[in-house]
PyMOL Python script that loads the backbone (N, CA, C, O; Angstrom):
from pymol import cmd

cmd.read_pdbstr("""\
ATOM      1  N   UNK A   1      26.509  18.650  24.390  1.00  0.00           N
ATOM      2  CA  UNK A   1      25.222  18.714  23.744  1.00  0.00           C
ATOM      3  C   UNK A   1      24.976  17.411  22.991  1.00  0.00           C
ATOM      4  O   UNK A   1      25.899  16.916  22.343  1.00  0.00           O
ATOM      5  N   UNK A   2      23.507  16.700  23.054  1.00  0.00           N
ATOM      6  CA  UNK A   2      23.185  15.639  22.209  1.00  0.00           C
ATOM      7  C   UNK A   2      22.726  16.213  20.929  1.00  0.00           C
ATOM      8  O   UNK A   2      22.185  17.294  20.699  1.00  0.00           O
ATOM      9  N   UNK A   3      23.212  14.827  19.811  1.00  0.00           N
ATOM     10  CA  UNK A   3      22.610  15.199  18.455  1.00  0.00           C
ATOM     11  C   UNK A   3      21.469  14.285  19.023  1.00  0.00           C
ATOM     12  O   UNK A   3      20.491  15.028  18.933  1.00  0.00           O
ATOM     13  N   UNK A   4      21.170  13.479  19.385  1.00  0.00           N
ATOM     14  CA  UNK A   4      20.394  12.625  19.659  1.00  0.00           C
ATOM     15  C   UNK A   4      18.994  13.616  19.697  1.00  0.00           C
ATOM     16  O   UNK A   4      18.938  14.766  20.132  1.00  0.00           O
ATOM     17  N   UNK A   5      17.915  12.830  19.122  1.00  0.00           N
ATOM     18  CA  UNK A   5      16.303  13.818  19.281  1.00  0.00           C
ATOM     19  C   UNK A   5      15.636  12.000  19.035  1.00  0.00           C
ATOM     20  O   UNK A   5      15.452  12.024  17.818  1.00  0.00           O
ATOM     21  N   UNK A   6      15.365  11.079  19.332  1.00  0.00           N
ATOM     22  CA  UNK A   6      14.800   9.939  19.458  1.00  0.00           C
ATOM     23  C   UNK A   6      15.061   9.109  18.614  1.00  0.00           C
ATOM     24  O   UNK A   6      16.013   9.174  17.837  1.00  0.00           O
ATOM     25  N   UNK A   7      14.072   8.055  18.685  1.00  0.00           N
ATOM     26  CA  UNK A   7      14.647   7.034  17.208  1.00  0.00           C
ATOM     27  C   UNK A   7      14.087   7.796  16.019  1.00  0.00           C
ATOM     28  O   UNK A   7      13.119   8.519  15.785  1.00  0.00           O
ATOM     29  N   UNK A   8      15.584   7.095  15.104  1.00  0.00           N
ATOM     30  CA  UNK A   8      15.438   7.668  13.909  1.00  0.00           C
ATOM     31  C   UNK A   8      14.350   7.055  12.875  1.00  0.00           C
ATOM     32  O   UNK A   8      14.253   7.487  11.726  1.00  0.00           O
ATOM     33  N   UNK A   9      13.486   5.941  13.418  1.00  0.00           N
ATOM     34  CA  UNK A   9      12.139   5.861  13.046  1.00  0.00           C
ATOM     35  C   UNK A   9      11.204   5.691  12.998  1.00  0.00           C
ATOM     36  O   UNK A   9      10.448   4.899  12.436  1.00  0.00           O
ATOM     37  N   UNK A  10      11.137   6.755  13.854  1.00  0.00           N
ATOM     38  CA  UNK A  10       9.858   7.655  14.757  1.00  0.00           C
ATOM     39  C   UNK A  10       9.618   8.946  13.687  1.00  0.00           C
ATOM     40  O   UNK A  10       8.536   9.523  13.795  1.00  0.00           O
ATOM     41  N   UNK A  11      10.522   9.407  12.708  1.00  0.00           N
ATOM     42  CA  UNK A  11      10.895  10.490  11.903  1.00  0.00           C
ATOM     43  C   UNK A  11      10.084  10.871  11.738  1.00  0.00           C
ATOM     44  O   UNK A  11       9.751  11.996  12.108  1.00  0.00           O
ATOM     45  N   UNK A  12       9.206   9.849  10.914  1.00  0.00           N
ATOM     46  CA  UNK A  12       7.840  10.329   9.592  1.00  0.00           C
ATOM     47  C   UNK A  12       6.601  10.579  10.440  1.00  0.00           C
ATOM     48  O   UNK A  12       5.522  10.880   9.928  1.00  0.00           O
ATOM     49  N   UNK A  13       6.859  10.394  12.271  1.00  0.00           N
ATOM     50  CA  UNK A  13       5.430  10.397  12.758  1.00  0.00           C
ATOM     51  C   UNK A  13       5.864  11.494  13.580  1.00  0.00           C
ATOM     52  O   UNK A  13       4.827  11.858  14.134  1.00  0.00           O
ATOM     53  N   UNK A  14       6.656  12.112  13.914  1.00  0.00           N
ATOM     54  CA  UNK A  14       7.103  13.217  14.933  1.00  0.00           C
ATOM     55  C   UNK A  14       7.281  14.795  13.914  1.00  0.00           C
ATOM     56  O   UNK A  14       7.079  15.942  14.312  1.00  0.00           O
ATOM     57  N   UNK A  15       7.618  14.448  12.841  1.00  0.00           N
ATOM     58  CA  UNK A  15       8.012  15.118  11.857  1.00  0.00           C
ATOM     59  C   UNK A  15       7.639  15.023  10.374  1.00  0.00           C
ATOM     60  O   UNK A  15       8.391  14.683   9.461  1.00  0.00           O
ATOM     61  N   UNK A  16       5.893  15.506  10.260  1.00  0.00           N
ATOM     62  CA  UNK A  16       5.024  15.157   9.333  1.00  0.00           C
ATOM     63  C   UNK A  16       5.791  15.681   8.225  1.00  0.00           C
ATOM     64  O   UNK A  16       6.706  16.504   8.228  1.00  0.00           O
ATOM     65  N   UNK A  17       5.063  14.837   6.961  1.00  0.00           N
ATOM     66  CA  UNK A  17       4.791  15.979   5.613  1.00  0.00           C
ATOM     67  C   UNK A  17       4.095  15.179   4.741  1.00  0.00           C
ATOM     68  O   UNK A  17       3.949  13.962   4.630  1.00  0.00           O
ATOM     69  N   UNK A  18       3.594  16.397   3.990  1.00  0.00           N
ATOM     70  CA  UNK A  18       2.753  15.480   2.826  1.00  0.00           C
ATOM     71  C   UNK A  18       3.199  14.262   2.047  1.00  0.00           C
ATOM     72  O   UNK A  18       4.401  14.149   1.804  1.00  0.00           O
ATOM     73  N   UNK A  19       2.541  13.550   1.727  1.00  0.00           N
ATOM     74  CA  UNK A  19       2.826  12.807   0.770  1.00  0.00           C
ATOM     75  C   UNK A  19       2.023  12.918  -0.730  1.00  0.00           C
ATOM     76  O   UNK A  19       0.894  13.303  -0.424  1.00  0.00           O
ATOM     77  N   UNK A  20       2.069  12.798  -1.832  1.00  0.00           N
ATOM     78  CA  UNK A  20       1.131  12.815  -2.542  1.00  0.00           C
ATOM     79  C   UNK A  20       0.591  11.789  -3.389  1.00  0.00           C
ATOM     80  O   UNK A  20       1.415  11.581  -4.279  1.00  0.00           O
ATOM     81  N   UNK A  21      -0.409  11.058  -3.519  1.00  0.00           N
ATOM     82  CA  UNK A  21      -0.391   9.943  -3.854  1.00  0.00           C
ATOM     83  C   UNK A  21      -1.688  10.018  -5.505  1.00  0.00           C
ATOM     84  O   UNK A  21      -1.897  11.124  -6.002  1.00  0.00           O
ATOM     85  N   UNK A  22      -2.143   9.188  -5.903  1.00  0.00           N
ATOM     86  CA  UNK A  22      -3.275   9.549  -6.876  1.00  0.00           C
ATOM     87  C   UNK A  22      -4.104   8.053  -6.441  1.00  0.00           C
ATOM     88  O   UNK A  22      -3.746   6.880  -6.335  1.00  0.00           O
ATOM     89  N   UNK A  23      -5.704   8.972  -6.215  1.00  0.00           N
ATOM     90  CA  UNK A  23      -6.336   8.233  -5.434  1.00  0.00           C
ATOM     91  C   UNK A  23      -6.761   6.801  -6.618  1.00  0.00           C
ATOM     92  O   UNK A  23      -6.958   6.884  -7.831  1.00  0.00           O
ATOM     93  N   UNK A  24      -6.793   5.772  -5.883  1.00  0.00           N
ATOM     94  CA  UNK A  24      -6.508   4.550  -6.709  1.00  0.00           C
ATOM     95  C   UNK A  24      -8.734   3.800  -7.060  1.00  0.00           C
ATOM     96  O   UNK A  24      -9.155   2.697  -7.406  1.00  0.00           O
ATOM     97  N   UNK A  25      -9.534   5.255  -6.684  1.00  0.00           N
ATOM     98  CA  UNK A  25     -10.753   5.046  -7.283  1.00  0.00           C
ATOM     99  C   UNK A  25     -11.281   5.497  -8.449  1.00  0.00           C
ATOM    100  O   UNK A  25     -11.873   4.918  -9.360  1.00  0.00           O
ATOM    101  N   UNK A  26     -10.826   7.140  -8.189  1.00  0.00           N
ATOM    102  CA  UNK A  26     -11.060   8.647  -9.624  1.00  0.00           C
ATOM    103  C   UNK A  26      -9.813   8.897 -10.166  1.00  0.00           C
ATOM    104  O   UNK A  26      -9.733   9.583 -11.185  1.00  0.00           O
ATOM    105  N   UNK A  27      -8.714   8.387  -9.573  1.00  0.00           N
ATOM    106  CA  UNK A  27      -6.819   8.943 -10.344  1.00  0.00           C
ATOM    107  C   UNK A  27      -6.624  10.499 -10.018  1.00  0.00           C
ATOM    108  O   UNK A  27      -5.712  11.183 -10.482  1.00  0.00           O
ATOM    109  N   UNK A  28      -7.539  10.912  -9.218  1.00  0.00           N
ATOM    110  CA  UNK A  28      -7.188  12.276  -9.038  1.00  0.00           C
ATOM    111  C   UNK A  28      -5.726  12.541  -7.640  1.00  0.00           C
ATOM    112  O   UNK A  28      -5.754  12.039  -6.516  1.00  0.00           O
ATOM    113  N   UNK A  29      -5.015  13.117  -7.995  1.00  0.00           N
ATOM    114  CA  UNK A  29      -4.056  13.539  -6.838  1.00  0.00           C
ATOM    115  C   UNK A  29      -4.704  13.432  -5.947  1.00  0.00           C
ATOM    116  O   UNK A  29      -5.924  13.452  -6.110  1.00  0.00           O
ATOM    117  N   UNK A  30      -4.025  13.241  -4.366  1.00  0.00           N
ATOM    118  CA  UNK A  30      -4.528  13.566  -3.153  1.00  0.00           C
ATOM    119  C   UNK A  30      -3.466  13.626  -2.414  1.00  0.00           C
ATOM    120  O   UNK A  30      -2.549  12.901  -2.798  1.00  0.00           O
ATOM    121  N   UNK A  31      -3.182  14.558  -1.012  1.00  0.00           N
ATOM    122  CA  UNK A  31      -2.337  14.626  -0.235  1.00  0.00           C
ATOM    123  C   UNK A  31      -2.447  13.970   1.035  1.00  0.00           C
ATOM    124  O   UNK A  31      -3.534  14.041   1.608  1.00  0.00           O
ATOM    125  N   UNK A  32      -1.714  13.485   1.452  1.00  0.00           N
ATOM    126  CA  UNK A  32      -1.791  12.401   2.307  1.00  0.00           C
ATOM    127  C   UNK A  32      -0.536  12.625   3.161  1.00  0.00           C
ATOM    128  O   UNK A  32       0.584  12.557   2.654  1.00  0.00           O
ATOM    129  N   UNK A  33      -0.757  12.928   4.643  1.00  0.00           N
ATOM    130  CA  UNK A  33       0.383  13.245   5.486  1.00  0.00           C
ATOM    131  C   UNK A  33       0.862  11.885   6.124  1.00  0.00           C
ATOM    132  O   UNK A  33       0.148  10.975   6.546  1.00  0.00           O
ATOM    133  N   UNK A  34       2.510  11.974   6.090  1.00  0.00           N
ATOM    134  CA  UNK A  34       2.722  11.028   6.692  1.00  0.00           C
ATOM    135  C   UNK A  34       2.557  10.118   7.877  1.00  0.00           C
ATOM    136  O   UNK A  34       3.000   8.975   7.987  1.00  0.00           O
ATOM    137  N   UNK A  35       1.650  10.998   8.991  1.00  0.00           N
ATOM    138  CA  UNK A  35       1.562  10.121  10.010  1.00  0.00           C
ATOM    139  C   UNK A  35       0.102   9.567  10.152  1.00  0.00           C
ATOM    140  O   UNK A  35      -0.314   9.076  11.202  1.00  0.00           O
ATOM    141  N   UNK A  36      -0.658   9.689   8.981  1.00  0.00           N
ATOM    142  CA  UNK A  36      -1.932   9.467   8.771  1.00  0.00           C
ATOM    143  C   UNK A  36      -1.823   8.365   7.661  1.00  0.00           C
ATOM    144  O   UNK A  36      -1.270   8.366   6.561  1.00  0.00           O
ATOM    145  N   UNK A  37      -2.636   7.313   8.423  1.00  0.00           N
ATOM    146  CA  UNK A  37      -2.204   6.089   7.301  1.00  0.00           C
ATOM    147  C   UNK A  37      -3.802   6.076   7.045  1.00  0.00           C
ATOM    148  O   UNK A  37      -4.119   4.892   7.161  1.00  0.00           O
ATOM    149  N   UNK A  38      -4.921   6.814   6.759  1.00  0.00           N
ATOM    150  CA  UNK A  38      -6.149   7.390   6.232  1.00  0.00           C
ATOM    151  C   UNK A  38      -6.599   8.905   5.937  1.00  0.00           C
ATOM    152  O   UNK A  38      -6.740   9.780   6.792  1.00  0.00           O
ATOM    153  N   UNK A  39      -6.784   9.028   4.633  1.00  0.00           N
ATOM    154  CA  UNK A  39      -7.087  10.022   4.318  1.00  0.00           C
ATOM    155  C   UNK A  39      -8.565  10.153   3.161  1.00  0.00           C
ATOM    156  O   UNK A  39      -8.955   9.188   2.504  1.00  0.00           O
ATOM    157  N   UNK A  40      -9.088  11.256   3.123  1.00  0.00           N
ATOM    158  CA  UNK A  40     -10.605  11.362   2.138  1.00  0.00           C
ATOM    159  C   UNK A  40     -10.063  12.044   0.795  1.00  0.00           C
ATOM    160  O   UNK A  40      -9.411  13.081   0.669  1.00  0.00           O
ATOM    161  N   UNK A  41     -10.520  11.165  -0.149  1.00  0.00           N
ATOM    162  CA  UNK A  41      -9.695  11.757  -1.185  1.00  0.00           C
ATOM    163  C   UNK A  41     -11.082  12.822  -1.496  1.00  0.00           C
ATOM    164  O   UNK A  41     -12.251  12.437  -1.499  1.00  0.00           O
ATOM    165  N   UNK A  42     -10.508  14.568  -1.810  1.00  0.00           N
ATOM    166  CA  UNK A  42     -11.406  15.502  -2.240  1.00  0.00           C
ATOM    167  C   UNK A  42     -12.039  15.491  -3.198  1.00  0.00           C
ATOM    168  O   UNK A  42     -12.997  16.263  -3.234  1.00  0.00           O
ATOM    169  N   UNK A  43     -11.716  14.450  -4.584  1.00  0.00           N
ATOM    170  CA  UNK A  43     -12.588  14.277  -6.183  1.00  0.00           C
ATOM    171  C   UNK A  43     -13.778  13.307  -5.606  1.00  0.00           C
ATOM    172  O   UNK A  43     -14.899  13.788  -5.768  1.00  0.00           O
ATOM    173  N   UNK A  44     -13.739  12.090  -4.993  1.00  0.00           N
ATOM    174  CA  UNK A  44     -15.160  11.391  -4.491  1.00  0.00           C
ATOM    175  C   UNK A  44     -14.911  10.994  -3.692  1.00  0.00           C
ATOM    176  O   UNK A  44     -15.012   9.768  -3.689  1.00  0.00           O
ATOM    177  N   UNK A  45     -14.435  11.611  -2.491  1.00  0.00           N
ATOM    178  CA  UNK A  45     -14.743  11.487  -1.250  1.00  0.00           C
ATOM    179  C   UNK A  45     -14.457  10.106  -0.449  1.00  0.00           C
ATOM    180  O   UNK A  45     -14.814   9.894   0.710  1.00  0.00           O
ATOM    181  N   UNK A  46     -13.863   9.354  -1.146  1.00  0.00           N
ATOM    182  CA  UNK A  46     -13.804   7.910  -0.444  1.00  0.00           C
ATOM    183  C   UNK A  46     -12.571   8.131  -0.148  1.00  0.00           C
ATOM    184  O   UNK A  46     -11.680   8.839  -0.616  1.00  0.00           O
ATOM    185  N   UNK A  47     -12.742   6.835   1.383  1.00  0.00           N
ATOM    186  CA  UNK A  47     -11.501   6.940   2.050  1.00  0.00           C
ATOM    187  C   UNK A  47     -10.341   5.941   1.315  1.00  0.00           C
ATOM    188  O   UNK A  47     -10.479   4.860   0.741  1.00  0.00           O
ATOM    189  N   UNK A  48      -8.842   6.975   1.646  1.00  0.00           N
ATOM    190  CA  UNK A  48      -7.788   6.004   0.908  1.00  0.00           C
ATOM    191  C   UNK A  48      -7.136   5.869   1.798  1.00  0.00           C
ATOM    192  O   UNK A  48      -6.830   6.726   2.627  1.00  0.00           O
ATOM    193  N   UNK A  49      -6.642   4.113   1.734  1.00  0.00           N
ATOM    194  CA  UNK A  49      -5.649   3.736   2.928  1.00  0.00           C
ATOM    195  C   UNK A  49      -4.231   3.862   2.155  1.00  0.00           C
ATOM    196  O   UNK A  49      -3.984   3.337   1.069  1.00  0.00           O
ATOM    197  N   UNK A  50      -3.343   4.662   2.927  1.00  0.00           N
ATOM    198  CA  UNK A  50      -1.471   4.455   2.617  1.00  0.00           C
ATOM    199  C   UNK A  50      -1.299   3.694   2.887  1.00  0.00           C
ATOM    200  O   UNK A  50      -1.750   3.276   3.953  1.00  0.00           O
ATOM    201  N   UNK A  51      -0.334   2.814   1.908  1.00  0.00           N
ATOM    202  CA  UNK A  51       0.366   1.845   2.533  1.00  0.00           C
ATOM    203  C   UNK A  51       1.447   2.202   3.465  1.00  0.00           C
ATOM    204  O   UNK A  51       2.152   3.188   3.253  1.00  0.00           O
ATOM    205  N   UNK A  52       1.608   1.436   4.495  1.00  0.00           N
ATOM    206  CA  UNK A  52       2.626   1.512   5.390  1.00  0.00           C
ATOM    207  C   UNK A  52       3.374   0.603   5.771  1.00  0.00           C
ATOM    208  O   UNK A  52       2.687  -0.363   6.101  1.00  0.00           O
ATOM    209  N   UNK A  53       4.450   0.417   5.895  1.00  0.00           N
ATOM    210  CA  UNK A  53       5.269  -0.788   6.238  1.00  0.00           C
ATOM    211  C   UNK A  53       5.528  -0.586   7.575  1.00  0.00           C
ATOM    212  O   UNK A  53       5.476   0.518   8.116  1.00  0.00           O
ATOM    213  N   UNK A  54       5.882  -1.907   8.276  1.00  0.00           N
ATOM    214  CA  UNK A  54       6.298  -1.804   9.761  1.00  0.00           C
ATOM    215  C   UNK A  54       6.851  -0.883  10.533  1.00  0.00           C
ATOM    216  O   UNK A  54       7.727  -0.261   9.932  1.00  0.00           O
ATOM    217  N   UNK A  55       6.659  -0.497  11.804  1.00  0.00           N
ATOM    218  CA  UNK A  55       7.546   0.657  12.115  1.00  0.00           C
ATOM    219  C   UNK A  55       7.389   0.339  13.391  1.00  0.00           C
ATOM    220  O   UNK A  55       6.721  -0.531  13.950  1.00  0.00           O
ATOM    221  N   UNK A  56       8.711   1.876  14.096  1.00  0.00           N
ATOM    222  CA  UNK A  56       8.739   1.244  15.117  1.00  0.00           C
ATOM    223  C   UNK A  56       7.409   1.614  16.076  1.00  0.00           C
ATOM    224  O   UNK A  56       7.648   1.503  17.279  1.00  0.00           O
ATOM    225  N   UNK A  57       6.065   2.029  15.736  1.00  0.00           N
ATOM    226  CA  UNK A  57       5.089   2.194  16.829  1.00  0.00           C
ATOM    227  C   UNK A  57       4.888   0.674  16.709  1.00  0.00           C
ATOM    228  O   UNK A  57       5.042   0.179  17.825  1.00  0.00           O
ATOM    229  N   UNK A  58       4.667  -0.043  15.991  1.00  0.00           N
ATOM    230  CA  UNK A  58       4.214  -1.337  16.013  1.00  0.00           C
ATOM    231  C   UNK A  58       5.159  -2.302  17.196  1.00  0.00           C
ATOM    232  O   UNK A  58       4.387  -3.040  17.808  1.00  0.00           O
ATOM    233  N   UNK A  59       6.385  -2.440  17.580  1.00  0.00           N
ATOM    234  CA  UNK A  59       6.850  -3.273  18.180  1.00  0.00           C
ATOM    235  C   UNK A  59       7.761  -2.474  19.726  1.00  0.00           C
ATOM    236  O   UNK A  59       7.891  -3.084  20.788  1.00  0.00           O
ATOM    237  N   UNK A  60       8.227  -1.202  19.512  1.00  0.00           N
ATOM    238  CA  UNK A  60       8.950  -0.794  20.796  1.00  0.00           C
ATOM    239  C   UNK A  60       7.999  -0.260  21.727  1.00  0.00           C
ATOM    240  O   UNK A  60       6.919   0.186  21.341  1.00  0.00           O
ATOM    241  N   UNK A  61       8.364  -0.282  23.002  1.00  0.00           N
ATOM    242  CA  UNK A  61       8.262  -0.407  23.973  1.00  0.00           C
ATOM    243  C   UNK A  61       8.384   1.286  24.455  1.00  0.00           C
ATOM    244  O   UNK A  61       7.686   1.710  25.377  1.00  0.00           O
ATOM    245  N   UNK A  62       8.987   1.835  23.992  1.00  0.00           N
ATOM    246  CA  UNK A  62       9.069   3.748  24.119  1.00  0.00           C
ATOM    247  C   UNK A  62       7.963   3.704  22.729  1.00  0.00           C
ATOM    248  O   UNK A  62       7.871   4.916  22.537  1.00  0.00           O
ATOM    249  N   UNK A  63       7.432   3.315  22.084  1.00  0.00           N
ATOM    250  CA  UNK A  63       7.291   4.218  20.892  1.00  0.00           C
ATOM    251  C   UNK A  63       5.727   5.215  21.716  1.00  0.00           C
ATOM    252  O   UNK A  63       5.193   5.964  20.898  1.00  0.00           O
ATOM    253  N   UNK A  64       5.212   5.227  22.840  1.00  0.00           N
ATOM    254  CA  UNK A  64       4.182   6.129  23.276  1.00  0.00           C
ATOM    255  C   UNK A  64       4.771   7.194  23.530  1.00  0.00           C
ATOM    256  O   UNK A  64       4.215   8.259  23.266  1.00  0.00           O
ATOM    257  N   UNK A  65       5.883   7.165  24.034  1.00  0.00           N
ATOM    258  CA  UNK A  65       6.816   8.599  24.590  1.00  0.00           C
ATOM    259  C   UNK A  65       7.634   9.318  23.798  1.00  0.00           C
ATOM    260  O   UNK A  65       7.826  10.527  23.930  1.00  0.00           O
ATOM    261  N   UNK A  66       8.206   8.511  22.840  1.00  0.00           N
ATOM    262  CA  UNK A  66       8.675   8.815  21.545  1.00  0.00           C
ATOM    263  C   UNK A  66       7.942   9.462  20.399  1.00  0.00           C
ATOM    264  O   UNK A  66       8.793  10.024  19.709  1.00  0.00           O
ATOM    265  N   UNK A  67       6.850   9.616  19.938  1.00  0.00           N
ATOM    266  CA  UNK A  67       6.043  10.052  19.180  1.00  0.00           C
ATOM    267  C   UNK A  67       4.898  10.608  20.160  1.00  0.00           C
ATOM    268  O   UNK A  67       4.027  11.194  19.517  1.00  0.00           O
ATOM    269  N   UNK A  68       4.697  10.584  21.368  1.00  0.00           N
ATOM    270  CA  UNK A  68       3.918  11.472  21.927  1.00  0.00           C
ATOM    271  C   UNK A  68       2.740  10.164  22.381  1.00  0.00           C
ATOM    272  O   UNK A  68       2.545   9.033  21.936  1.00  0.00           O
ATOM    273  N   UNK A  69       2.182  10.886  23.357  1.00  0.00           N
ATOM    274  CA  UNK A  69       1.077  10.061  24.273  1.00  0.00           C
ATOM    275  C   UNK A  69      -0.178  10.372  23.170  1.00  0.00           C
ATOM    276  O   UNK A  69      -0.537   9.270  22.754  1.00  0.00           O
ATOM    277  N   UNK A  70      -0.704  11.074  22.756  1.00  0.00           N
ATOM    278  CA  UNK A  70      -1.976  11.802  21.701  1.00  0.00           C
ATOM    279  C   UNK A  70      -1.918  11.079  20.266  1.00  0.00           C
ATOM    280  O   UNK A  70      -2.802  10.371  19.783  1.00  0.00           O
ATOM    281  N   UNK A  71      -0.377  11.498  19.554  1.00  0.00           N
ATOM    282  CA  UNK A  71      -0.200  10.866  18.539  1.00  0.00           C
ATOM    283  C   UNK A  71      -0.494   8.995  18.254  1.00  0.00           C
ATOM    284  O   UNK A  71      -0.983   8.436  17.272  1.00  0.00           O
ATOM    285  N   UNK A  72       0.090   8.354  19.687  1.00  0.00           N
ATOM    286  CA  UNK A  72       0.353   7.271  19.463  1.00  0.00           C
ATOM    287  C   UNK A  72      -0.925   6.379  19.711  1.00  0.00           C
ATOM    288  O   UNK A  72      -1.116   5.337  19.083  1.00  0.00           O
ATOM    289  N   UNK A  73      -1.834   6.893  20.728  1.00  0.00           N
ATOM    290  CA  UNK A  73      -3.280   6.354  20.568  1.00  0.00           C
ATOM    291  C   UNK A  73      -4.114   6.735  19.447  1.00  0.00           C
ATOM    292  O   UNK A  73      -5.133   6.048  19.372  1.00  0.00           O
ATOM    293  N   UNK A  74      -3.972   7.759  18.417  1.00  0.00           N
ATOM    294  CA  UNK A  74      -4.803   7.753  17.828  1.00  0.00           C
ATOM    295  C   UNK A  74      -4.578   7.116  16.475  1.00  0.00           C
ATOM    296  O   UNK A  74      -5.591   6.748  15.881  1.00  0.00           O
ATOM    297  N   UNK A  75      -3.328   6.919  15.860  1.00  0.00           N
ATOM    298  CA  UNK A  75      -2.555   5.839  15.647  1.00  0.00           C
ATOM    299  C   UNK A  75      -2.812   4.266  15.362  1.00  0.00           C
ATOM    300  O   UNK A  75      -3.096   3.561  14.393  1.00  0.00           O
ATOM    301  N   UNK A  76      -2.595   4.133  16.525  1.00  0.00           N
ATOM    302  CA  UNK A  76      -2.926   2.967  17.294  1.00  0.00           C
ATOM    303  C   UNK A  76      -4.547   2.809  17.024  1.00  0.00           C
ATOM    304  O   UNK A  76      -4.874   1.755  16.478  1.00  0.00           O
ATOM    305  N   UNK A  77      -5.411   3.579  17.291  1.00  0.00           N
ATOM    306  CA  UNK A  77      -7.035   3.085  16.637  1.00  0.00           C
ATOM    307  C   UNK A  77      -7.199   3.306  15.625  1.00  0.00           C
ATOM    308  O   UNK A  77      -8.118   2.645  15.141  1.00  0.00           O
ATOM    309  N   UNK A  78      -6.316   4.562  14.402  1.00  0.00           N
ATOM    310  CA  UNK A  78      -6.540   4.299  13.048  1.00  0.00           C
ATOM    311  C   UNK A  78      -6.116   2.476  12.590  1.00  0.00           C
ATOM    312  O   UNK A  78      -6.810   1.858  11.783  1.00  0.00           O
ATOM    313  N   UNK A  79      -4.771   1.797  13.345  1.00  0.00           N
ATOM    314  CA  UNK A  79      -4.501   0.754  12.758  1.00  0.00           C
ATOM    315  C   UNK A  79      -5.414  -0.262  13.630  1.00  0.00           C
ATOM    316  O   UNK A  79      -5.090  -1.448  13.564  1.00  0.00           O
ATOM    317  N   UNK A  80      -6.253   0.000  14.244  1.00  0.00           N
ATOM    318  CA  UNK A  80      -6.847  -1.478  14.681  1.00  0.00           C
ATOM    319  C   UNK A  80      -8.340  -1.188  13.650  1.00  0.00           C
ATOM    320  O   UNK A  80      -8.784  -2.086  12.935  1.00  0.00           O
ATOM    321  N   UNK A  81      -9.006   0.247  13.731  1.00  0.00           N
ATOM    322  CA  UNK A  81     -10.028   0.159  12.355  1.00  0.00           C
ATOM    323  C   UNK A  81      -9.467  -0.421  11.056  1.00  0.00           C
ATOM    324  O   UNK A  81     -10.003  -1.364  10.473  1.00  0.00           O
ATOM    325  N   UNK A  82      -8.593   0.063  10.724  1.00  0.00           N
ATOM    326  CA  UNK A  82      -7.987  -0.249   9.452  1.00  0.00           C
ATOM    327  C   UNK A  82      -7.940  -2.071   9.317  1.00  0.00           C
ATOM    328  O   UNK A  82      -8.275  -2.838   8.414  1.00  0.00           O
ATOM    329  N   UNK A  83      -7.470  -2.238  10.418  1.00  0.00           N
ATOM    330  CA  UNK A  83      -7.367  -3.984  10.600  1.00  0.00           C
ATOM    331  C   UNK A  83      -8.559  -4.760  10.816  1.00  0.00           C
ATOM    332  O   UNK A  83      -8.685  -5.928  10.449  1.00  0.00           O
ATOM    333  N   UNK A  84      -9.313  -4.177  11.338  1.00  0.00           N
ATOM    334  CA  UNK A  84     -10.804  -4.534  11.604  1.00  0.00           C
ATOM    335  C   UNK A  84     -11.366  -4.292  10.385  1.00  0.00           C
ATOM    336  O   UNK A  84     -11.891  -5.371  10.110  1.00  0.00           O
ATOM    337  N   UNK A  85     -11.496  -3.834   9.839  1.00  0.00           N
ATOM    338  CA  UNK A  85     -12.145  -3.265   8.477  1.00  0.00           C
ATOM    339  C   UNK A  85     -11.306  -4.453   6.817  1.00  0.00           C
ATOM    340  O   UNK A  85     -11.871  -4.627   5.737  1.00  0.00           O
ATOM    341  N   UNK A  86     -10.412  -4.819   7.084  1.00  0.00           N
ATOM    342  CA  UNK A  86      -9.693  -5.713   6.126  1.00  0.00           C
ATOM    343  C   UNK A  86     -10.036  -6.966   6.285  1.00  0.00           C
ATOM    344  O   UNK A  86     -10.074  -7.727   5.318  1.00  0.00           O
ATOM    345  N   UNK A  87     -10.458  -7.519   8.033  1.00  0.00           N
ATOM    346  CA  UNK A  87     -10.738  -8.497   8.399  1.00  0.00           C
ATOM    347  C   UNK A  87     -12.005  -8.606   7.789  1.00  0.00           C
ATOM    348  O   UNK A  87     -12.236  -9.593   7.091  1.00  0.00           O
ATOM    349  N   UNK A  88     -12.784  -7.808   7.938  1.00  0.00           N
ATOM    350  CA  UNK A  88     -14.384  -8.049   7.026  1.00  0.00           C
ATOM    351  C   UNK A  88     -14.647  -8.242   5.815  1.00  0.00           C
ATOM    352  O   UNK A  88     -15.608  -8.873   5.375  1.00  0.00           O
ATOM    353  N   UNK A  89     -13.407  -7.455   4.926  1.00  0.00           N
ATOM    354  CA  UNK A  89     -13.497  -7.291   3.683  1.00  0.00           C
ATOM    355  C   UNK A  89     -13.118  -9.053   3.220  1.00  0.00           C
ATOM    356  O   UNK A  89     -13.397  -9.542   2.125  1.00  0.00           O
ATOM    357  N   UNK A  90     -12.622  -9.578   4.043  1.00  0.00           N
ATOM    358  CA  UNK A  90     -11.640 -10.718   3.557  1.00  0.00           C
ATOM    359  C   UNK A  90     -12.928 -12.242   3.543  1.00  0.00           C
ATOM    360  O   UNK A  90     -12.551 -13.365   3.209  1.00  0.00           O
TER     361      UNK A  90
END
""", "prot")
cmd.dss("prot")
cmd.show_as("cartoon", "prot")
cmd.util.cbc("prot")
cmd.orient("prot")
């Protein structure tokens, strides 16, 4: 039998959970799941970006099959809005 279940960091996107953060417009709490690097904070409604550090969807070569074909495109267009959207701001 394998212990093996994929890369070990793929974790936080195969195997959600909240995070909780305090939204950095009203200071009100907000929950924020880990494989969602955008969320609406519920006190005024504006969107909050998580920070995220590199991972492996960004550079391997399995990471579509590894975290799923669904997960990894939608993903993948939260971080090109997100990038598109910083590029303007800048």
């Amino acid at each position: 039998m394998s212990l093996f279940k994929g890369c070990p960091g793929a974790v936080n996107f195969r195997e959600v959970r909240p995070d909780y953060i305090d939204c950095p417009f009203c200071g009100a709490e907000m929950e924020v799941w880990s494989d969602e690097p955008v969320a609406k904070c519920p006190a005024c409604d504006r969107e909050v970006t998580q920070s995220r550090d590199a991972s492996c969807i960004d550079w391997c070569a399995y990471a579509r099959e590894c975290v799923g074909h669904e997960k990894y495109e939608r993903l993948m267009i939260m971080l090109e809005d997100m990038a598109a959207e910083a590029e303007s701001d800048a």
